[in-house]
N, C-alpha and C positions, 0 to 999 in steps of 0.2 A: 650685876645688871647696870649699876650707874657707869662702868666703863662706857658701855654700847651704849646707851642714854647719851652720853658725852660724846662720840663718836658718828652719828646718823644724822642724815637729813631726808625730809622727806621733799617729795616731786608729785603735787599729785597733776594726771592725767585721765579725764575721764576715772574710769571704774579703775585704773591700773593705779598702782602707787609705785613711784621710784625710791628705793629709797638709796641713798647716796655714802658709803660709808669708807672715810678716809679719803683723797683727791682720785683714787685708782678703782675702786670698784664699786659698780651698779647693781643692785640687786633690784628687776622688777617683780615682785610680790600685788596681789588683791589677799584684801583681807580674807578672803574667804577658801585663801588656800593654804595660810596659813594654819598648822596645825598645831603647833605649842599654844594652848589655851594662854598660859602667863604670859608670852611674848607678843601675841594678838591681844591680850586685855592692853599691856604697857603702849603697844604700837601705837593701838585708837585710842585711848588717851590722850596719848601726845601727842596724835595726829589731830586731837578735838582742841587741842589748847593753843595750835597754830592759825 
């Protein structure tokens, strides 16, 4: 998990979140579609500490 920790940024936009990972690809996700419980806890975390 610290790889991808080290690797993402996040973009927020309204309700949507961008998140940004490596110069090349965008992934738009809302928290609430994510469904890995552990990767939705780590996301909003990180997303609260920015």
């Amino acid at each position: 998990m610290k790889d991808f920790a080290d690797r993402y940024t996040f973009i927020r936009q309204g309700k949507m979140l961008v998140v940004k990972i490596l110069p090349k690809e965008i992934f738009v996700l809302s928290f609430r579609r994510i469904k890995d419980k552990e990767l939705k806890k780590l996301l909003e975390k990180d997303y609260a500490l920015r």
